[in-house]
C-alpha positions in Angstrom: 81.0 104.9 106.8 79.5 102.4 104.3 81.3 100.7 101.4 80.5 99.4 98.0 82.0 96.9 96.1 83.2 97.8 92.4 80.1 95.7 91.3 77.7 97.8 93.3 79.4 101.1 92.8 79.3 100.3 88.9 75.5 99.1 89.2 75.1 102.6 91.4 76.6 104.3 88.7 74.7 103.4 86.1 71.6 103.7 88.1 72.1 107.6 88.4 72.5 107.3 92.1 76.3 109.0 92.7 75.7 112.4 93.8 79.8 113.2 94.2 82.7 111.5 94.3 85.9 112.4 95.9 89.3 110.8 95.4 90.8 111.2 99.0 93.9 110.8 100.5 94.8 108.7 103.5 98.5 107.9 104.7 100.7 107.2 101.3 97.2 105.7 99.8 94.4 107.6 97.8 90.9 106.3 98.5 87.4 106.5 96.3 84.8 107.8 98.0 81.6 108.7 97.0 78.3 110.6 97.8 74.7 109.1 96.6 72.0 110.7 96.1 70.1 108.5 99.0 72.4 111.4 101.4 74.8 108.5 102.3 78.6 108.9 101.9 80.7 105.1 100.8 84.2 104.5 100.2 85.2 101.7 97.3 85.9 98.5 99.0 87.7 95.6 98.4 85.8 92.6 96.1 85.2 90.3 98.7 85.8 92.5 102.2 84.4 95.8 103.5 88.0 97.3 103.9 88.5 99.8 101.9 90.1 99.7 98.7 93.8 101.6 98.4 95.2 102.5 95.5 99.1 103.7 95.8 99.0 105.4 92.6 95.9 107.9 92.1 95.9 107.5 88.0 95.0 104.0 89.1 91.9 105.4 90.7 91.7 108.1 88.1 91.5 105.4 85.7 89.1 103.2 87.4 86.6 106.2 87.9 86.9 107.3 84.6 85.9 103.8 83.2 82.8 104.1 85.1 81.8 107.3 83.9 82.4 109.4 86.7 84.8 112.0 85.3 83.8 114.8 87.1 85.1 115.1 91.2 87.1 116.6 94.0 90.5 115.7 96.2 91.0 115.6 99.4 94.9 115.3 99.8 94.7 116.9 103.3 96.2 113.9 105.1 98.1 112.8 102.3 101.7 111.5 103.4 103.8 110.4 100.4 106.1 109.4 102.1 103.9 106.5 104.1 103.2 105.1 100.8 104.0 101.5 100.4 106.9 100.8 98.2 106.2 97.0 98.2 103.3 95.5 96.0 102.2 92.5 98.5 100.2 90.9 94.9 101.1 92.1 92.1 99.6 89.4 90.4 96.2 90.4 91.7 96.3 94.0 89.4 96.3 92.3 86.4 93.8 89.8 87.3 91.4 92.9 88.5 92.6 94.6 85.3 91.0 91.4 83.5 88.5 91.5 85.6 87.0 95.1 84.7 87.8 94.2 81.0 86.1 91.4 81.4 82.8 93.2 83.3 82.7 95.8 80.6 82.2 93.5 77.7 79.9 91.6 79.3 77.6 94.7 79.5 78.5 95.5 76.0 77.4 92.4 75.0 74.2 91.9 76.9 73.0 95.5 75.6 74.0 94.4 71.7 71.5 90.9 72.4 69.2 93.5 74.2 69.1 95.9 70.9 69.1 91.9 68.9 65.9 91.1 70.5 63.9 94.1 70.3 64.9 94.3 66.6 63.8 90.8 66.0 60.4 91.5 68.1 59.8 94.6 66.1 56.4 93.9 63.9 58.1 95.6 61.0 61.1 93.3 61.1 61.7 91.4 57.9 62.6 88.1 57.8 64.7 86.2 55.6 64.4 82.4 55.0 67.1 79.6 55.5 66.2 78.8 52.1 66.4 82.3 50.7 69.9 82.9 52.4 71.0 79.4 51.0 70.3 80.0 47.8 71.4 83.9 47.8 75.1 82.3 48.9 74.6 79.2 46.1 74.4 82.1 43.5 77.5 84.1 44.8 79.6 81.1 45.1 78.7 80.4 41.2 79.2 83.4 40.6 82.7 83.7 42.0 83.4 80.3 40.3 82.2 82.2 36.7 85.1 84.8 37.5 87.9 83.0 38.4 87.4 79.9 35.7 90.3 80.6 33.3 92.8 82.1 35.8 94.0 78.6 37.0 98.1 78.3 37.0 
């Protein structure tokens, strides 16, 4: 079966190209695997491996899916084993960088859509422009203006 890291499952995402996904059971782990709509199945792999990615706790995956925007799926808990589940964490320290790490991804494409929506506002013929000139002068006049106001109040 193929795989996709978060990156390209994200990028797949927001593409339109996940048919189905499936939050699947294996041993004490739950899995994420999805269908595209090229006809191909892939499980959720590690960042820098094609093993797949297990998650002991499935809100963890719930989580992660619903982030993406996939809030609609199935289960599969048919080999499920709760008991098999791993009671150590061999990294713990590597959740919260991943944590930081999706954080960090999503803001990023929060911000490149707001210079996105920026530039086509600025390239918009209808755009009106205001001069370095004008803007100094508009702030000269409030600052007087607030000076006006508060002379008299000194303690």
């Amino acid at each position: 079966m193929h795989t996709l890291t978060l990156a390209e499952l994200r990028t797949t995402t927001h593409a339109g190209g996940i048919k189905g996904v499936t939050l699947k059971a294996e041993g004490g782990a739950f899995l994420i695997q999805v269908s595209t709509r090229r006809g191909t199945d892939a499980l959720l792999a590690k960042a820098r491996s094609s093993e797949p990615r297990r998650f002991g706790n499935p809100v963890q995956a719930l989580n992660l899916l619903h982030d993406l925007g996939l809030v609609v799926g199935e289960f599969d808990v048919a080999h499920w084993t709760p008991t098999a589940r791993s009671s150590t964490r061999v990294r713990p320290d590597r959740a919260i960088a991943m944590k930081r790490a999706h954080e960090a991804a999503g803001h990023d494409e929060w911000f490149r859509a707001e210079v996105a929506k920026g530039i086509a506002e600025a390239d918009d013929p209808n755009a009106q422009w205001v001069s370095h000139e004008d803007t100094n002068a508009s702030w000269a006049a409030r600052r007087a203006a607030l000076l006006e106001r508060t002379k008299g109040h000194d303690h």
